[in-house]
N, C-alpha and C positions, 0 to 999 in steps of 0.2 A: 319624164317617161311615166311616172307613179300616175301623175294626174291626167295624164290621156286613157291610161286603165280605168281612170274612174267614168268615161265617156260611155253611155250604155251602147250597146252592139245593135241597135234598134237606130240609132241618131248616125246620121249618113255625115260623114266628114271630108269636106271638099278640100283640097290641097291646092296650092298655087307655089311658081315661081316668087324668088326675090332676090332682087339687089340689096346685099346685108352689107351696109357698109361699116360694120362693126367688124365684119370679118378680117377687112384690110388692117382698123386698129389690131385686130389681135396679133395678125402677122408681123406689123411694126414694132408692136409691144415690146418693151424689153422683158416684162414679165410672158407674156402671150399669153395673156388673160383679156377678156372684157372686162372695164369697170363695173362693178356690184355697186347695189343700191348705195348711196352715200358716199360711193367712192372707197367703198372698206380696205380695197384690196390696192391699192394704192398708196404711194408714199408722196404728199400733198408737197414736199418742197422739191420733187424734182421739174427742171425745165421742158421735159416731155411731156410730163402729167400734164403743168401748167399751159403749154400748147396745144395738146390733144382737149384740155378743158374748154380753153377760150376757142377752137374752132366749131365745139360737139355746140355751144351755146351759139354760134352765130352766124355758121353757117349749115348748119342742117338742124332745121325747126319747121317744127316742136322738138326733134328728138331726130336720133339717126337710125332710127326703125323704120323712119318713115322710106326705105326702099321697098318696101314692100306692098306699100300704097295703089299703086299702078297695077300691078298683077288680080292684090285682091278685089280692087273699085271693076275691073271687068270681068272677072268672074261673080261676082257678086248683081250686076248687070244681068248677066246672062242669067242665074237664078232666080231673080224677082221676075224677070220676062217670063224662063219658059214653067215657073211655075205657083206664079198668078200672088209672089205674095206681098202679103199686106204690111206687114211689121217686120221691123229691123230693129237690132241690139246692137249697139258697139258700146265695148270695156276699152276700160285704160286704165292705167297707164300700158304700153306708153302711149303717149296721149294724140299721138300722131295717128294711129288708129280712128279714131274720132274726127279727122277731116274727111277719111272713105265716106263714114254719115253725111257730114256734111254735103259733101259731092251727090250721093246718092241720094241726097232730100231734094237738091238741087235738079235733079234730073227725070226723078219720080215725086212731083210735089206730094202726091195723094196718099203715099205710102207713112206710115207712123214710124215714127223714129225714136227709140229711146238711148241716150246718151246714158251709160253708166261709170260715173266718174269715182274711181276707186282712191285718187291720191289726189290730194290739191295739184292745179297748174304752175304758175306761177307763183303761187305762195308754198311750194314744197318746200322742205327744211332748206336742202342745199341748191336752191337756186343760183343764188348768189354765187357759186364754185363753181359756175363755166361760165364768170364773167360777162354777163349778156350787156352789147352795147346798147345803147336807147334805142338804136335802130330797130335791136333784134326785139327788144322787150317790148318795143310796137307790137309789130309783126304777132311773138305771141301772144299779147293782147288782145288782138285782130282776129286770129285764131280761137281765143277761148269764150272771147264775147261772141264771136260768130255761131259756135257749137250751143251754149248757154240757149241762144237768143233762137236757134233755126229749130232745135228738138223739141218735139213735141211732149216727152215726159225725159226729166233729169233725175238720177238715182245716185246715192251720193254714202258712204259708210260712216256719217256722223254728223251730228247736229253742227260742231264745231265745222267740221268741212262746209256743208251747207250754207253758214254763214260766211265764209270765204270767198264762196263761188258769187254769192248776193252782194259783196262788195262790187261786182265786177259787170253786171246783170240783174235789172230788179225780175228776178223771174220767179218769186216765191210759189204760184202758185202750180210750179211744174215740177216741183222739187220731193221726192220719198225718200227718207232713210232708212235702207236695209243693213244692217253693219257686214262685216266680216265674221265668218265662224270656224265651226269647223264638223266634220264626217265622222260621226260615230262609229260607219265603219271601220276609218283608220286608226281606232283603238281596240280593235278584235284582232287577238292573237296575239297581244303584246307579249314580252319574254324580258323585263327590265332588271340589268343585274346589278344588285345592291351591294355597294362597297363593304367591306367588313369590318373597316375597322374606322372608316371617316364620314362625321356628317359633311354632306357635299351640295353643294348652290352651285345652281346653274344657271347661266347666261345661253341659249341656244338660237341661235340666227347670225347676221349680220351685225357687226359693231363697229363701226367708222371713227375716224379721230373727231367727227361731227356731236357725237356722243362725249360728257363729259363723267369721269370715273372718278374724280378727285375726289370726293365724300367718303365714296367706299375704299378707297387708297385709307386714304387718313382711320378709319375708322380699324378697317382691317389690323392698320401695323401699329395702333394701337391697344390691340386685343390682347392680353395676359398670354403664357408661354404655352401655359397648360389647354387654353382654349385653340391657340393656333397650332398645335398639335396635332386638335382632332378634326382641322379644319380642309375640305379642298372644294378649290374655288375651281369649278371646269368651266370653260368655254366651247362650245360647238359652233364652228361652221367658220363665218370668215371675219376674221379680228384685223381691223388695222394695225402695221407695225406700231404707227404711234401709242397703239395701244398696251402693247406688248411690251414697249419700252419702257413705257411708267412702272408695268407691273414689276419688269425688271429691278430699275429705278431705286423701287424702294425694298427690294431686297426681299420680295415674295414668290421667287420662282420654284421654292421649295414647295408649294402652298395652291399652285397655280399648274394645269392643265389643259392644255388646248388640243382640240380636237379638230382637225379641218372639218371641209362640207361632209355630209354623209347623208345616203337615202332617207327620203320623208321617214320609213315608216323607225329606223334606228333612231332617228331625232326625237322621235316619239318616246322611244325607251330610255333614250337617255334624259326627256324630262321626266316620267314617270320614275325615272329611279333618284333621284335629288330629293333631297328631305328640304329643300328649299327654292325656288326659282325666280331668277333675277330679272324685272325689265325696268328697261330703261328707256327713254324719250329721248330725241335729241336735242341740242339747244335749236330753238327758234320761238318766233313768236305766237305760232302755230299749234303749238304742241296740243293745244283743246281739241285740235279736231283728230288727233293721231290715233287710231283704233287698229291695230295690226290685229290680222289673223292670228299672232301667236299669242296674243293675250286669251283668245277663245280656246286654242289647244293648251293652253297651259292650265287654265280654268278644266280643261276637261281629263288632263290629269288628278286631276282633286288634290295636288301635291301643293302647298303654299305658295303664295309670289310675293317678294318684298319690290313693290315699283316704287322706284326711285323717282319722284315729280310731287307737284303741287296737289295738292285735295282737292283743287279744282277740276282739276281735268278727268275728261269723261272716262278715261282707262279707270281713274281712281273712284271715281264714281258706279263703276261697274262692278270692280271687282269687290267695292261695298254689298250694295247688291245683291252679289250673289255671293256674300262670307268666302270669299276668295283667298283674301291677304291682306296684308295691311302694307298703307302707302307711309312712307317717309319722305320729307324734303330732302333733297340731294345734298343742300347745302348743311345737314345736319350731323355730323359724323357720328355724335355721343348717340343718337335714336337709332343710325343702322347700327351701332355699333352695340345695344343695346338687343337689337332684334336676332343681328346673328351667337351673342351669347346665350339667347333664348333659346333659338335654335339647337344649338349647340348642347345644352341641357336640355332639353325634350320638350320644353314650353310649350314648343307650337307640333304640333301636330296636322293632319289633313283632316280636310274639315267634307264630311261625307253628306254633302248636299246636294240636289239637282235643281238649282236653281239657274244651274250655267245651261241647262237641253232647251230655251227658251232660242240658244243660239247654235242648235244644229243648223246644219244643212238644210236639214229636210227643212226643218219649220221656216227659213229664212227662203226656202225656194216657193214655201207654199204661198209668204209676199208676194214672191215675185209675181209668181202667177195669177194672183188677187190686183196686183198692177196691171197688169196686159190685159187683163180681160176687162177694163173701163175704160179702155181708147175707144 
């Protein structure tokens, strides 16, 4: 709801029907949840999950959004008809979205089509976890070389993504990267309440058992008595049990805080109040191209980020760049373990720079529109 308020009152918003066949999953659900990205909300060994997996991959693809395909492909018809236009945008994920284009390039050859592909296709971290038979992995294949290949400009949030997509499609020369950012409006009026008596790192989004913690486990419960004291570790939004468990596990639920989902603009305050913020990548082989939005709103808190990944990848790259934070390998426990003591003692500090307004909104929409205007 936050993000359709951001919709100017000037921009006309057409509605359609859909067959949401996620909605059925929810009603099935023994949770009566839809799965979240990664699966967070999920418990990966039960025989339901494992069912509802293997059918989400191979029999409804690209993705089970796509009921909604059919309603928008004829209203979006009837728009280009009655009013004459020239250029078409489809985003994704979910990536089923992006065969409307397709259909719609197919049907109005003349019209300019830009594919904006926000998450890798089939190289997304958890591909692999709905099972997809060969059959199916054609199919989306067939699918993503079809989009790649029919758009007349492809717009992608990372060098890393970029090259993925070119595994699949030599189509270099149709290819911009615009990354992910974030609205500087959505930090007017913050009201962020600072704990009083704990330095606190935060983890705020989505955290899947796909995600690996064991660095920061080990690191944490080896921290002196006096430092885990003044320590709390919060969580926002939606944590896999498995996640939860470990934290358990090892005997940190003194230490440890979870917050379920909560409105955009609270998520905000709650990183803006962390004297430290946590990201994390998932395992895959992928992880170069992984540029989340919240790496941008975290950055635009000016509050610290310790990410957990290799110094390769372009998150770590970035928030170089722009004196954001500093990266640790996951696999290192003595270095985080090293940086949350830092923390902990005042070490680190927020580092009062704008080198992150490079990735507003505004400036990332003024691309966009310096794209559209050379078709």
């Amino acid at each position: 709801a936050t993000l359709l308020q951001d919709i100017p009152s000037l921009v006309r918003v057409e509605r359609t029907t859909t067959r949401e066949i996620l909605s059925l999953y929810k009603r099935v659900s023994p949770t009566k949840e839809v799965p979240y990205g990664g699966f967070a909300n999920e418990d990966k060994q039960t025989l339901f999950n494992t069912i509802s997996r293997f059918i989400r991959g191979n029999f409804f693809l690209p993705d089970p959004r796509r009921g909604w395909n059919r309603s928008a492909y004829k209203k979006a018809c009837e728009l280009i008809e009655r009013e004459n236009i020239d250029t078409i945008i489809t985003t994704s994920p979910p990536h089923s979205t992006q065969l409307i284009g397709l259909k719609l390039k197919k049907r109005f050859p003349s019209i300019h089509w830009v594919a904006d592909l926000r998450d890798p296709w089939r190289d997304i971290f958890y591909y692999k976890d709905v099972y997809p038979t060969p059959i199916a992995d054609k199919i989306n294949a067939y699918y993503e070389r079809s989009v790649l290949q029919q758009a007349d400009k492809l717009i992608t949030v990372s060098a890393g993504c970029e090259r993925l997509f070119l595994q699949h499609a030599q189509v270099a020369d149709k290819f911009s990267v615009i990354p992910n950012g974030y609205d500087e409006d959505d930090f007017v009026g913050l009201n962020p309440a600072f704990h009083s008596d704990k330095i606190v790192v935060s983890y705020v989004g989505v955290l899947s058992s796909l995600y690996s913690i064991d660095g920061l486990l080990e690191s944490v419960t080896s921290l002196g008595t006096e430092y885990k004291e003044r320590l709390l570790i919060r969580f926002v939004g939606k944590i896999a049990p498995e996640i939860k468990e470990q934290l358990s596990a090892k005997g940190l639920s003194s230490m440890v805080e979870f917050i379920d989902y909560v409105p955009h603009k609270q998520a905000l305050e709650y990183m803006k109040s962390a004297q430290l913020l946590l990201l994390l990548l998932p395992h895959s082989d992928t992880n170069t191209g992984i540029l989340t939005g919240k790496l941008f709103e975290y950055m635009a808190t000016n509050t610290p980020i310790l990410l957990l990944a290799n110094s390769t990848e372009e998150a770590s790259l970035i928030i170089e760049q722009c004196q954001a934070g500093i990266t640790v390998n996951p696999h290192q426990p003595d270095a985080i373990k090293k940086v949350l003591m830092d923390v902990i003692e005042g070490k680190i500090s927020p580092q009062n720079t704008d080198f992150y307004t490079q990735y507003s909104r505004r400036n990332l929409t003024e691309k966009l529109a310096i794209l559209l205007a050379m078709n």
